[in-house]
PDB file of N, CA, C and O in Angstrom:
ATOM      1  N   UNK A   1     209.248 -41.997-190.171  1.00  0.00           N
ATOM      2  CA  UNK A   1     209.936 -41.419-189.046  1.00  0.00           C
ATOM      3  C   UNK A   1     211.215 -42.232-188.792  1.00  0.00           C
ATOM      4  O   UNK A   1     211.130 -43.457-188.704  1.00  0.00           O
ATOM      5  N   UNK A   2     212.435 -41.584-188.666  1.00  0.00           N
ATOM      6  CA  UNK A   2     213.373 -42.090-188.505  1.00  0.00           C
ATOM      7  C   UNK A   2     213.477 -42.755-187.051  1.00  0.00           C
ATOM      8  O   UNK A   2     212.561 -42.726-186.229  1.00  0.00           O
ATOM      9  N   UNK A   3     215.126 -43.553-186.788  1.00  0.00           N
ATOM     10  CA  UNK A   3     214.590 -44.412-185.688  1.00  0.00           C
ATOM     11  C   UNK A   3     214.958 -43.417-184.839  1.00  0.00           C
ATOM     12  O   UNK A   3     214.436 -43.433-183.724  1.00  0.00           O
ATOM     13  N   UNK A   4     216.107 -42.138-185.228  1.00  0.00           N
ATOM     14  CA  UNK A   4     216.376 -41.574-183.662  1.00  0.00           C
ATOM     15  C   UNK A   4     215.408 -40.597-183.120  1.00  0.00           C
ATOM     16  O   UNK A   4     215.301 -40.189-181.963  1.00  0.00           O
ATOM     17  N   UNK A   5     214.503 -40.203-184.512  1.00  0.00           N
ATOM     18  CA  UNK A   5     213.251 -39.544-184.146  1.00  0.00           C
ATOM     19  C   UNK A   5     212.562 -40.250-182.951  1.00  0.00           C
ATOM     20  O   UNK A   5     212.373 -39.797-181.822  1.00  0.00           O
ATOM     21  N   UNK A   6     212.265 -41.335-183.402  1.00  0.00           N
ATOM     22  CA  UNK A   6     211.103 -42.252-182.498  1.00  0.00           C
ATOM     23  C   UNK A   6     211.906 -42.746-181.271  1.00  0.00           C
ATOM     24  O   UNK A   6     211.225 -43.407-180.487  1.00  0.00           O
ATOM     25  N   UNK A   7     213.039 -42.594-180.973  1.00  0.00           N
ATOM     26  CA  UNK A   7     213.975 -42.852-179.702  1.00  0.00           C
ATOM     27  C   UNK A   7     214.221 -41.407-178.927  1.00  0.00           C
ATOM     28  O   UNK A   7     214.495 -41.441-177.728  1.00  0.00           O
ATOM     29  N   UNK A   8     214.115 -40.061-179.661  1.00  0.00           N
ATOM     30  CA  UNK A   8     213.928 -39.042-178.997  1.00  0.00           C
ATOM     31  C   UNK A   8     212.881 -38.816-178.369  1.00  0.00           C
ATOM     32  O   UNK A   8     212.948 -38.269-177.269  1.00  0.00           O
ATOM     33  N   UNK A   9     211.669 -39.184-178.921  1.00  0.00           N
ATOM     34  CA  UNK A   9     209.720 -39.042-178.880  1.00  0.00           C
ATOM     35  C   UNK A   9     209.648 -39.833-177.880  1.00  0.00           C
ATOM     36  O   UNK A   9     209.057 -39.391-176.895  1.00  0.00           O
ATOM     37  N   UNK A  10     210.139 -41.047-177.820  1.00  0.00           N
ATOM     38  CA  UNK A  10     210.205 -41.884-177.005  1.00  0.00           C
ATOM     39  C   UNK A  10     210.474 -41.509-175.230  1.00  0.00           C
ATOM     40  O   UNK A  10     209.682 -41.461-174.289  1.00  0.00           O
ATOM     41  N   UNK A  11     212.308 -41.232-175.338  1.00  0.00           N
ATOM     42  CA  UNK A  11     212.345 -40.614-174.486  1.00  0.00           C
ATOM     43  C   UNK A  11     211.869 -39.928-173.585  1.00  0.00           C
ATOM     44  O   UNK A  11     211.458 -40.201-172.458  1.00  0.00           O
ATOM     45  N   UNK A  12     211.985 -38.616-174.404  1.00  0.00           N
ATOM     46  CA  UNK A  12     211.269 -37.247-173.803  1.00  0.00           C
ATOM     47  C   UNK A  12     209.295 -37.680-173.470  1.00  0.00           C
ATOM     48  O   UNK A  12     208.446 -36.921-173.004  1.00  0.00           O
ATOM     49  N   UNK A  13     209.166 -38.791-173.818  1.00  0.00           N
ATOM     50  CA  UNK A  13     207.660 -39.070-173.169  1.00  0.00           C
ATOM     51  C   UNK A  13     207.919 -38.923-172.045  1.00  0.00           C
ATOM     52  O   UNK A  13     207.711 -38.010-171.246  1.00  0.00           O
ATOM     53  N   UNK A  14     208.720 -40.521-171.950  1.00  0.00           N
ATOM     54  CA  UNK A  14     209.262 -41.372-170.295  1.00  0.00           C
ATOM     55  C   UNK A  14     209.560 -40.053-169.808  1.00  0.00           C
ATOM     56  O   UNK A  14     208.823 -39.853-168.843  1.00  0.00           O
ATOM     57  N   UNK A  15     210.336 -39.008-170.039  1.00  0.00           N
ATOM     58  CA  UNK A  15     210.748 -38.141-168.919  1.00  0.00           C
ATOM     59  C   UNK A  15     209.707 -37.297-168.373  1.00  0.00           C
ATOM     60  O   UNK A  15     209.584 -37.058-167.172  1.00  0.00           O
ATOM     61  N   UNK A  16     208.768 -36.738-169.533  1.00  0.00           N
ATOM     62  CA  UNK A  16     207.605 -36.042-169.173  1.00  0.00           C
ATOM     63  C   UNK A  16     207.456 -37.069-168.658  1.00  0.00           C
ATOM     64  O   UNK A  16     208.579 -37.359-168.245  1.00  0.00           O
ATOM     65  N   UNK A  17     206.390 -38.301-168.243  1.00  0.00           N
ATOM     66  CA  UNK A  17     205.346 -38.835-167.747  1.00  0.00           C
ATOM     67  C   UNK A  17     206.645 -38.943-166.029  1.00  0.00           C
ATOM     68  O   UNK A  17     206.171 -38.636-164.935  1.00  0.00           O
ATOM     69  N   UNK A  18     207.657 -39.246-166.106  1.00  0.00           N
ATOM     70  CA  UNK A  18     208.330 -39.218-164.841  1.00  0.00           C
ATOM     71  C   UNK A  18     208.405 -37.906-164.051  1.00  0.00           C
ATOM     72  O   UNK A  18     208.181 -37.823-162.843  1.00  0.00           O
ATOM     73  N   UNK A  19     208.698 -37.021-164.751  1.00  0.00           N
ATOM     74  CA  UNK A  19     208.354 -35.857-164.212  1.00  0.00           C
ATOM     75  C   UNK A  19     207.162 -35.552-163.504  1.00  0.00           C
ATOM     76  O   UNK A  19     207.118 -35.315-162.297  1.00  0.00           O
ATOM     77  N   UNK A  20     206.111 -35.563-164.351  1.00  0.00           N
ATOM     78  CA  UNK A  20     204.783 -35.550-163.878  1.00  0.00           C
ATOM     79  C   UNK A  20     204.193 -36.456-162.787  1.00  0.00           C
ATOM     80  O   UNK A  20     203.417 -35.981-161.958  1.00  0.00           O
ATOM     81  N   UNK A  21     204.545 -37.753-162.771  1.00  0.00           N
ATOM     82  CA  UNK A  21     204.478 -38.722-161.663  1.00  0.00           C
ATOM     83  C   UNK A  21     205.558 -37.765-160.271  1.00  0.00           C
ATOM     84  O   UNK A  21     205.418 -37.421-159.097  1.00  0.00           O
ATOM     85  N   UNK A  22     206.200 -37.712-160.941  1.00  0.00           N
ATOM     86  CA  UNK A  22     207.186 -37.304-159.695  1.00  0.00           C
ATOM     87  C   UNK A  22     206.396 -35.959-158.974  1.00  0.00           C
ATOM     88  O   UNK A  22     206.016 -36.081-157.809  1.00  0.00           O
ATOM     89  N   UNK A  23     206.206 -34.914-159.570  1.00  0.00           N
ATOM     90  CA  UNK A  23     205.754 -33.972-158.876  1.00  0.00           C
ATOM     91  C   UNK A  23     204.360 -34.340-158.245  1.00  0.00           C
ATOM     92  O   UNK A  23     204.198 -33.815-157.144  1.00  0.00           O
ATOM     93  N   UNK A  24     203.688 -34.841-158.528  1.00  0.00           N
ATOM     94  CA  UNK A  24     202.301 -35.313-158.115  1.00  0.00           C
ATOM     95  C   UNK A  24     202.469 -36.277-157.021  1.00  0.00           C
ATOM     96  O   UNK A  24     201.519 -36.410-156.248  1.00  0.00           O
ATOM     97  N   UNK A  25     203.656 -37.050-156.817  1.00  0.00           N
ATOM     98  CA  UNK A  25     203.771 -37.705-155.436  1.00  0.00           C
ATOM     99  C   UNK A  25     204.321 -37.109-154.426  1.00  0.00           C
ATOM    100  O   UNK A  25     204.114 -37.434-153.257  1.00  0.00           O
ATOM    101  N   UNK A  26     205.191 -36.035-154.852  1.00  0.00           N
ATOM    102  CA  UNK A  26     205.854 -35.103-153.977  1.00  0.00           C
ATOM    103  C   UNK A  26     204.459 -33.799-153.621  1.00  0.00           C
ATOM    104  O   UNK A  26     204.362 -33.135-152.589  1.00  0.00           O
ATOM    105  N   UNK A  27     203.605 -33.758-154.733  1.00  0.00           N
ATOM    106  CA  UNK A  27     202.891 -32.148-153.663  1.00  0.00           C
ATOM    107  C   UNK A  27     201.723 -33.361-153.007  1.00  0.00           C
ATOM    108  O   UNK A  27     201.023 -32.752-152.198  1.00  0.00           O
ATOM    109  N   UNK A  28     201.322 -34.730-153.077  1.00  0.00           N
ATOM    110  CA  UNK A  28     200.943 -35.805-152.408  1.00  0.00           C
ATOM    111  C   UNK A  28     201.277 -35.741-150.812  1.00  0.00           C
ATOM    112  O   UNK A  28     200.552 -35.422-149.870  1.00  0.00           O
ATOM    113  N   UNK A  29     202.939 -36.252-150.864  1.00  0.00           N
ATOM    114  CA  UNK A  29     203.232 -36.082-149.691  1.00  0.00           C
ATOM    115  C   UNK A  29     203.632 -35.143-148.685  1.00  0.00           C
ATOM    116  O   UNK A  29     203.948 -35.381-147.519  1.00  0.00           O
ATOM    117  N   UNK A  30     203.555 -33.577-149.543  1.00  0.00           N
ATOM    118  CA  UNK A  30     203.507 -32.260-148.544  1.00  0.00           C
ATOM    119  C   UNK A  30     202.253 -32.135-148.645  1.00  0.00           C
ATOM    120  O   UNK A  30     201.833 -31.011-148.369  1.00  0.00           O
ATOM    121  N   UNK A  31     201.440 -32.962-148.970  1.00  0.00           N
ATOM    122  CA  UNK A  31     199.785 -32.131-148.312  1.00  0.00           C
ATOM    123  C   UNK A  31     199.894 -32.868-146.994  1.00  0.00           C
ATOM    124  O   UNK A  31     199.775 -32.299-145.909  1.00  0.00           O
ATOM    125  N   UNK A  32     200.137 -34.236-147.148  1.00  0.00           N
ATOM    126  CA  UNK A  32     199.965 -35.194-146.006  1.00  0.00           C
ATOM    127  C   UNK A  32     200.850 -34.589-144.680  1.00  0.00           C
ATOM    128  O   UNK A  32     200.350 -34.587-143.556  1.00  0.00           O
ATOM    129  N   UNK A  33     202.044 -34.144-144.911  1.00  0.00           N
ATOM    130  CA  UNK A  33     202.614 -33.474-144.035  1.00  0.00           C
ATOM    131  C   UNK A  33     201.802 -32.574-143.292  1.00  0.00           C
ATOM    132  O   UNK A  33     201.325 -32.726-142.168  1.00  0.00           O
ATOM    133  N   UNK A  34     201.708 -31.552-144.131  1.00  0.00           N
ATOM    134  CA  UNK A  34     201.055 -30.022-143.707  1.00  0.00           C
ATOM    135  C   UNK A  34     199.885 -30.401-143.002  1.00  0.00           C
ATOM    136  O   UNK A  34     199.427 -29.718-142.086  1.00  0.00           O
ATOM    137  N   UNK A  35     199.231 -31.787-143.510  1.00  0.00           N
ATOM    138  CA  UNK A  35     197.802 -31.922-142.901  1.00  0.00           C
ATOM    139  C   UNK A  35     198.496 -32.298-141.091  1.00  0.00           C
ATOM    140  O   UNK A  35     198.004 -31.826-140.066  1.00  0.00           O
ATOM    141  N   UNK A  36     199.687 -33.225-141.144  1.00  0.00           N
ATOM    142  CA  UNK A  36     199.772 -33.605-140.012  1.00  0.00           C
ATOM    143  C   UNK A  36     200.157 -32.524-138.798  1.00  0.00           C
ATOM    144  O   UNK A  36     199.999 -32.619-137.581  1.00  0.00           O
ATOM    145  N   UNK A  37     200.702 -31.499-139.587  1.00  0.00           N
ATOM    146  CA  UNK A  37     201.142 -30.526-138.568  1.00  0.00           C
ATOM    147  C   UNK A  37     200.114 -29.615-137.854  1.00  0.00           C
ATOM    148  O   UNK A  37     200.120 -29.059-136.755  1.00  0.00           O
ATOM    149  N   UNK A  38     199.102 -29.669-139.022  1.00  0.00           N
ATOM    150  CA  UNK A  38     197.648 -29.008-138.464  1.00  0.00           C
ATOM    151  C   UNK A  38     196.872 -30.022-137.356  1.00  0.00           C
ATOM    152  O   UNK A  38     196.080 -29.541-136.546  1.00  0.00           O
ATOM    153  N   UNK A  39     197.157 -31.402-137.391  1.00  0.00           N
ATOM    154  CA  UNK A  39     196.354 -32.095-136.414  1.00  0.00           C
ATOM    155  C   UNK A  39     197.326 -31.719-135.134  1.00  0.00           C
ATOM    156  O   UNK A  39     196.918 -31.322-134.042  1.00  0.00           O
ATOM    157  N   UNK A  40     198.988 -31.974-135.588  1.00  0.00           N
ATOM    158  CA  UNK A  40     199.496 -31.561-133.850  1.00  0.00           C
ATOM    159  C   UNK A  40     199.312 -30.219-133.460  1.00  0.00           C
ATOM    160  O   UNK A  40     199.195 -30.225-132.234  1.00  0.00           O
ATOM    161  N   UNK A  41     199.247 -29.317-133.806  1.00  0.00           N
ATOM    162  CA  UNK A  41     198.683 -28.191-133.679  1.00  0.00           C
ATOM    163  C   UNK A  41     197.565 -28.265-132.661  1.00  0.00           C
ATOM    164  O   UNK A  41     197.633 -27.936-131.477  1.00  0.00           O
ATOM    165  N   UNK A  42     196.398 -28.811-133.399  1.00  0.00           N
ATOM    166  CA  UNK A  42     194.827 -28.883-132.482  1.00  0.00           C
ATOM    167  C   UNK A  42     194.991 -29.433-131.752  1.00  0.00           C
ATOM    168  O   UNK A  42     194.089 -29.363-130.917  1.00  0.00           O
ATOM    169  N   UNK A  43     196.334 -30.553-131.328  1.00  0.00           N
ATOM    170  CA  UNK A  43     196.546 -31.269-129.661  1.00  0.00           C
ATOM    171  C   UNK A  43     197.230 -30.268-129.129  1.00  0.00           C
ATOM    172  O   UNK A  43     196.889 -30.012-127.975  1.00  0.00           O
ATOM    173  N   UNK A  44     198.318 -29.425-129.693  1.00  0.00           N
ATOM    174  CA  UNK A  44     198.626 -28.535-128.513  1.00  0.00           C
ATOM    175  C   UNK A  44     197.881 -27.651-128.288  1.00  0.00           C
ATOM    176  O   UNK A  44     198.037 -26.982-127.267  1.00  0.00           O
ATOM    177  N   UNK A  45     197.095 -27.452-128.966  1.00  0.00           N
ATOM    178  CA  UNK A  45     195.649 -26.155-128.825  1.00  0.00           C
ATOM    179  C   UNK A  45     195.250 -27.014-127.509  1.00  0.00           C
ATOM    180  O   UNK A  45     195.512 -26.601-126.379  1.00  0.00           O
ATOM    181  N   UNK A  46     194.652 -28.134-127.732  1.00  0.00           N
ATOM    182  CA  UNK A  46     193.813 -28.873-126.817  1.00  0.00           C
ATOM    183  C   UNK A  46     194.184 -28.942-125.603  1.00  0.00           C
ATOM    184  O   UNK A  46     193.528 -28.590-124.623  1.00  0.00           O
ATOM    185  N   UNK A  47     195.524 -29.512-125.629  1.00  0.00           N
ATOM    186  CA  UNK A  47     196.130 -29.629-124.327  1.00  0.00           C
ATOM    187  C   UNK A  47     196.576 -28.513-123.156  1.00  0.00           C
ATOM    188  O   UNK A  47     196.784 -28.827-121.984  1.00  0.00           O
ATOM    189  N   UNK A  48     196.723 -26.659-123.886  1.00  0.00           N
ATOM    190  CA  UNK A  48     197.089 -26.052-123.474  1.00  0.00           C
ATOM    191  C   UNK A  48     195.346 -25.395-122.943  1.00  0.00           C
ATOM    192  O   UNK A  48     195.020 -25.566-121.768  1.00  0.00           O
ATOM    193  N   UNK A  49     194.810 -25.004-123.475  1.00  0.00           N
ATOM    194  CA  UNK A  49     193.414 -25.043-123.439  1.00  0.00           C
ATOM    195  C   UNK A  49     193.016 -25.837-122.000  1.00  0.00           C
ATOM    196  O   UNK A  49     192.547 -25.140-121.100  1.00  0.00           O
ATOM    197  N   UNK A  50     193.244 -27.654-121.711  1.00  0.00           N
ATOM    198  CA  UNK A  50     193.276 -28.095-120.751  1.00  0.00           C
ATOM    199  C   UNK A  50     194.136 -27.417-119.405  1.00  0.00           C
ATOM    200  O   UNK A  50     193.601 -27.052-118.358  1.00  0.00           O
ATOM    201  N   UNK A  51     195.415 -27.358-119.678  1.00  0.00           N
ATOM    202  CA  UNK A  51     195.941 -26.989-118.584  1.00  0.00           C
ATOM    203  C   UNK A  51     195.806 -25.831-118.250  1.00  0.00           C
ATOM    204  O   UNK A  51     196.294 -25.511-117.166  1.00  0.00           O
ATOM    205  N   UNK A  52     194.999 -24.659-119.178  1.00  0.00           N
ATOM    206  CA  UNK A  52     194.827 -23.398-118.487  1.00  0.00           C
ATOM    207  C   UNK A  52     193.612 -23.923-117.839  1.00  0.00           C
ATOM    208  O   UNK A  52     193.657 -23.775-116.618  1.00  0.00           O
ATOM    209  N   UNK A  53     192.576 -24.472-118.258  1.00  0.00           N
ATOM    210  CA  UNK A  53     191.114 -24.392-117.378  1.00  0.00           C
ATOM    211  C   UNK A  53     191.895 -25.398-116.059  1.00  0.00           C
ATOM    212  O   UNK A  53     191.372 -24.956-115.036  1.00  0.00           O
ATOM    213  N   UNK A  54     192.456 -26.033-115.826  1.00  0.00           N
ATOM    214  CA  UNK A  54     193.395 -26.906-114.764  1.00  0.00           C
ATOM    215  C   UNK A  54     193.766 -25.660-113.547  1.00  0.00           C
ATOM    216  O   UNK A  54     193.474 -25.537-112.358  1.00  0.00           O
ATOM    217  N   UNK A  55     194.505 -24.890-114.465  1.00  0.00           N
ATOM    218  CA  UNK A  55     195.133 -23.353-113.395  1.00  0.00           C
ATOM    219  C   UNK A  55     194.434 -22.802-113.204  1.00  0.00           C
ATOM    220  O   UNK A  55     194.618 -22.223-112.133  1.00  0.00           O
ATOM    221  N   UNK A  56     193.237 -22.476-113.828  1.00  0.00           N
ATOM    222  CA  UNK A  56     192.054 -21.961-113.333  1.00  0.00           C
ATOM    223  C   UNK A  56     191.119 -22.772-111.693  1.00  0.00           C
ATOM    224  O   UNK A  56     190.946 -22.406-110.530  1.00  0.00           O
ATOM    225  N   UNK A  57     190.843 -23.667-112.300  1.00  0.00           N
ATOM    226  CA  UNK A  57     190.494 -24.250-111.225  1.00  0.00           C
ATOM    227  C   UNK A  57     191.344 -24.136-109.827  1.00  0.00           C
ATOM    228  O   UNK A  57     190.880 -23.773-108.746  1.00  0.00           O
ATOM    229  N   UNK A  58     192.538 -24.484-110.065  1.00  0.00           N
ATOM    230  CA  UNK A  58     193.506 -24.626-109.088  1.00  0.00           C
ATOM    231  C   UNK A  58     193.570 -23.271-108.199  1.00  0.00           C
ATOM    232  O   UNK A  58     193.321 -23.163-106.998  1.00  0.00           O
ATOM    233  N   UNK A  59     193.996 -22.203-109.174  1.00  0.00           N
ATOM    234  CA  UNK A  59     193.388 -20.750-108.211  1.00  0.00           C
ATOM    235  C   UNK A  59     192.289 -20.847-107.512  1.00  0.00           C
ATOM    236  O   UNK A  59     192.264 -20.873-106.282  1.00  0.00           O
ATOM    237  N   UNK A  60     190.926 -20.932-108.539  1.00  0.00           N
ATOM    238  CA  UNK A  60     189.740 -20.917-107.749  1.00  0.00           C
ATOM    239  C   UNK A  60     190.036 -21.527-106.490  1.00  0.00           C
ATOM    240  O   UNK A  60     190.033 -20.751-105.535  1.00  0.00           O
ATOM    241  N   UNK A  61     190.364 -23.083-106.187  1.00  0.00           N
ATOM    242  CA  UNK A  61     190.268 -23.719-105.025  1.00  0.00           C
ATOM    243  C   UNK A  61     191.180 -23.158-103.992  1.00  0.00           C
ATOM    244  O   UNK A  61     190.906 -23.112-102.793  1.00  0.00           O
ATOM    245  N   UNK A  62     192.305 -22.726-104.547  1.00  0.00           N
ATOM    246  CA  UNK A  62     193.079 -21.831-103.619  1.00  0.00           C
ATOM    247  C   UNK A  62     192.506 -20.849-102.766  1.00  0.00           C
ATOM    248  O   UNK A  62     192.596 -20.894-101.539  1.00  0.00           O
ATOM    249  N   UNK A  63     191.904 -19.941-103.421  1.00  0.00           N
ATOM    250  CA  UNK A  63     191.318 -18.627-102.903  1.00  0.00           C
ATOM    251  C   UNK A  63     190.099 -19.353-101.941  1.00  0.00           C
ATOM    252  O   UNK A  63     189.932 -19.080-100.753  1.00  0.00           O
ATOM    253  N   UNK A  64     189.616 -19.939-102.404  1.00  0.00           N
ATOM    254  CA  UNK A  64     188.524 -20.367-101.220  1.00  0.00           C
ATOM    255  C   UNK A  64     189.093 -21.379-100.283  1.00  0.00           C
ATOM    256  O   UNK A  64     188.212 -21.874 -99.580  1.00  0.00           O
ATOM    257  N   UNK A  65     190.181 -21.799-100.074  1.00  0.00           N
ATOM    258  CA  UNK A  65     190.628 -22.330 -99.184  1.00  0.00           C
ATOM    259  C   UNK A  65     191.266 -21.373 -98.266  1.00  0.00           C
ATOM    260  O   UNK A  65     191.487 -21.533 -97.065  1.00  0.00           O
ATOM    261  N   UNK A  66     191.487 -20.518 -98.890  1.00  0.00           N
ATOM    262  CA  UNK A  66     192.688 -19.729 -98.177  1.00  0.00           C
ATOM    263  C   UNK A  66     191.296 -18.822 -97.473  1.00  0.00           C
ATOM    264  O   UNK A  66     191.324 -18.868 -96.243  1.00  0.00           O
ATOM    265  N   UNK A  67     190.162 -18.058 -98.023  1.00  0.00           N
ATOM    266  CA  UNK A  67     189.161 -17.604 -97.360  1.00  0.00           C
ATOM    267  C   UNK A  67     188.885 -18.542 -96.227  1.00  0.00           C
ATOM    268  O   UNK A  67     188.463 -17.998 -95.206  1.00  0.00           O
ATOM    269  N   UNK A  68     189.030 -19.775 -96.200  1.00  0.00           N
ATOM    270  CA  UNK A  68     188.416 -20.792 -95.156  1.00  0.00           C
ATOM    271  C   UNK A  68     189.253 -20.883 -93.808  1.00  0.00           C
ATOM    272  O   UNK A  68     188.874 -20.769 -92.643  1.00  0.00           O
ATOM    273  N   UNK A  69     190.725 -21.165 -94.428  1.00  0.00           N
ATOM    274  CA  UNK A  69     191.826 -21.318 -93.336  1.00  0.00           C
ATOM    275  C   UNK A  69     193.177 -20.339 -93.336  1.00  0.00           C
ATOM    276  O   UNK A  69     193.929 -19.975 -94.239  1.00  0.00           O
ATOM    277  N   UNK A  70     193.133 -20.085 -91.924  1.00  0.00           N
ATOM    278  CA  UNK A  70     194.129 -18.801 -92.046  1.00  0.00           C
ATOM    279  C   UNK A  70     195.530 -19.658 -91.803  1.00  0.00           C
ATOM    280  O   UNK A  70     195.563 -20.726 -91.192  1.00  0.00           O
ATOM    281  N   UNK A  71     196.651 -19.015 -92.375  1.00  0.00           N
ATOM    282  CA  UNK A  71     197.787 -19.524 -92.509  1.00  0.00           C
ATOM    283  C   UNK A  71     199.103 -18.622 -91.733  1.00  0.00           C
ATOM    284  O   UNK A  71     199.671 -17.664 -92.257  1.00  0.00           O
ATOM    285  N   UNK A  72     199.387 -19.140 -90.491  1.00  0.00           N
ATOM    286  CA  UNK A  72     200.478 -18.253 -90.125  1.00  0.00           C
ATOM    287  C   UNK A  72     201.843 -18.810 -89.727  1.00  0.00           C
ATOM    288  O   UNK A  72     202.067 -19.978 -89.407  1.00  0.00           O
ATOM    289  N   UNK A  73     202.587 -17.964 -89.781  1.00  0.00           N
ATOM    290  CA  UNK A  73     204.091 -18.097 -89.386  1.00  0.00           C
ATOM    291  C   UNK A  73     204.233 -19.133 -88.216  1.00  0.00           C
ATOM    292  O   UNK A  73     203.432 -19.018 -87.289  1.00  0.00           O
ATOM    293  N   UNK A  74     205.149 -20.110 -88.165  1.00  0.00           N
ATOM    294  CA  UNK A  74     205.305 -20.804 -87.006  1.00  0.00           C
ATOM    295  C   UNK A  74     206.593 -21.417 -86.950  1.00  0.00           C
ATOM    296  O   UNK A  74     206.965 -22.408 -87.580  1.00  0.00           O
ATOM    297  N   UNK A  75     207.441 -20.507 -85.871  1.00  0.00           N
ATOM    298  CA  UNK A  75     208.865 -20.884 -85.218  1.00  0.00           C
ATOM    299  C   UNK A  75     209.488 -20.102 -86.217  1.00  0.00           C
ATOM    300  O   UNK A  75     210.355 -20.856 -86.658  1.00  0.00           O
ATOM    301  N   UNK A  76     209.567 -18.864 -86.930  1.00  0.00           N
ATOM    302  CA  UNK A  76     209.969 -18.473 -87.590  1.00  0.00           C
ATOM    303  C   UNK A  76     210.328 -18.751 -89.309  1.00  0.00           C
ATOM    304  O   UNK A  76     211.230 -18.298 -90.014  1.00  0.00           O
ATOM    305  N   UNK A  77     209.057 -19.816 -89.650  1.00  0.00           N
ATOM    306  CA  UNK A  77     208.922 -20.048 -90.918  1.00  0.00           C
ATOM    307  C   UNK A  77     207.597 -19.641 -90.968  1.00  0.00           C
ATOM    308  O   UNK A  77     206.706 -19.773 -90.129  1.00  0.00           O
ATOM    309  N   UNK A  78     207.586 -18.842 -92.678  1.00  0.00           N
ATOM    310  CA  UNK A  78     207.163 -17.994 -92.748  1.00  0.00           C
ATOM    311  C   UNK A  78     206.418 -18.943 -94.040  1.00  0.00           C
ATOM    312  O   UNK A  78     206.860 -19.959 -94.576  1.00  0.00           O
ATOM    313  N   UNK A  79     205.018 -18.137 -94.329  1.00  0.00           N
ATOM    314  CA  UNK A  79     204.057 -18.830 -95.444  1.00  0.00           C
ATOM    315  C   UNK A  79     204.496 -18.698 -97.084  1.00  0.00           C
ATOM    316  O   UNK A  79     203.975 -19.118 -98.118  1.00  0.00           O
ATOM    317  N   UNK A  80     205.733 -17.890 -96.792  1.00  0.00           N
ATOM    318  CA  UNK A  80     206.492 -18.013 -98.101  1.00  0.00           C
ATOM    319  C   UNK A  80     207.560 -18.661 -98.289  1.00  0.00           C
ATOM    320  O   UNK A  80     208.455 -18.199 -98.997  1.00  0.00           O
ATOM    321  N   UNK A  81     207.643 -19.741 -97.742  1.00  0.00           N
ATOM    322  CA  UNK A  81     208.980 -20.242 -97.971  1.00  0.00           C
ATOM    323  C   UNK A  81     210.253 -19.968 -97.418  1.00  0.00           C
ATOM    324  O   UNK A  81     211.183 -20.766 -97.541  1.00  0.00           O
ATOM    325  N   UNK A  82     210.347 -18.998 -96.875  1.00  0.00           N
ATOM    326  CA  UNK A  82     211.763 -18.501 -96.468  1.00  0.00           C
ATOM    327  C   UNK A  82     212.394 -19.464 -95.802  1.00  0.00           C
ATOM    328  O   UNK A  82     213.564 -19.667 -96.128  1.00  0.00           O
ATOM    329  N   UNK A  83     211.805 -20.284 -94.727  1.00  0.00           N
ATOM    330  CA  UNK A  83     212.472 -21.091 -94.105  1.00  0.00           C
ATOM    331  C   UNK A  83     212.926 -20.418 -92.646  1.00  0.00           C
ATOM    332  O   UNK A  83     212.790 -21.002 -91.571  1.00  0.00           O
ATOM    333  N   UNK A  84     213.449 -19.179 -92.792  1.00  0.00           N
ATOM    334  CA  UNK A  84     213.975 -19.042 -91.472  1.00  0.00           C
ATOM    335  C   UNK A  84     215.145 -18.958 -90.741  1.00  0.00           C
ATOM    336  O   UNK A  84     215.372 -18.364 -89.687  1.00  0.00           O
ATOM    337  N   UNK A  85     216.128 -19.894 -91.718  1.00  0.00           N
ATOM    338  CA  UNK A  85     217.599 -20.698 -91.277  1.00  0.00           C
ATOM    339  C   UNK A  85     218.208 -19.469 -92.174  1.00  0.00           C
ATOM    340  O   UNK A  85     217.644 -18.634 -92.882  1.00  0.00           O
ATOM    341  N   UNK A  86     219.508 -19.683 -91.876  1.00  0.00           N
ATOM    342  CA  UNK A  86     220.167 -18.665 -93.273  1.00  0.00           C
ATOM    343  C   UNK A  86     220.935 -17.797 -92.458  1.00  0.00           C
ATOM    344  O   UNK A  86     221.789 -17.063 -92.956  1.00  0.00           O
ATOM    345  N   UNK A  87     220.673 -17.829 -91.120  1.00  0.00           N
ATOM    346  CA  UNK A  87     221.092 -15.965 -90.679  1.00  0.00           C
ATOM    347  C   UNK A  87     223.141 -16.340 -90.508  1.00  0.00           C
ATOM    348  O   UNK A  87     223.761 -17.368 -90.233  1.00  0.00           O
ATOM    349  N   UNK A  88     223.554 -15.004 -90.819  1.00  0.00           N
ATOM    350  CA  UNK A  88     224.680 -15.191 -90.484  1.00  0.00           C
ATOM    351  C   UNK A  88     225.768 -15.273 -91.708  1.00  0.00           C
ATOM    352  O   UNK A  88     226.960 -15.464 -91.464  1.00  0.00           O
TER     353      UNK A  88
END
């Protein structure tokens, strides 16, 4: 075998085996990615999940407060906010 034979063979190994290293660390580190986006995912699942059963509650306690105590207008402020002031 000549020498530029065995310097071509040569070569084209190193590039295959670099190639092959290379792609195998790269679909490596998009699994690791993809895995991470699936864990933040299940925290915003989690967290939103939390703050609806939160608003839930929060209604509930509303409505039975509001069954308990009646809420009225006083001096011309009103239970919505209006305030009252403004005229003119």
């Amino acid at each position: 075998m000549s020498r530029a034979a065995k310097a071509t063979l040569a070569g084209t190994t190193l590039l295959s085996g670099g190639v092959i290293w290379f792609v195998h660390y790269f679909q490596r580190a998009e699994k690791a990615a993809m895995h991470a986006g699936v864990i933040r995912d299940e925290e915003r699942t989690r967290i939103k999940r939390e703050r609806q059963l939160d608003f839930k509650m929060q209604q509930a306690m509303e409505k039975e407060y509001k069954k308990s105590q009646s809420v009225s207008p006083v001096n011309g402020i009103s239970s919505t906010g209006g305030g009252g002031e403004g005229k003119g």
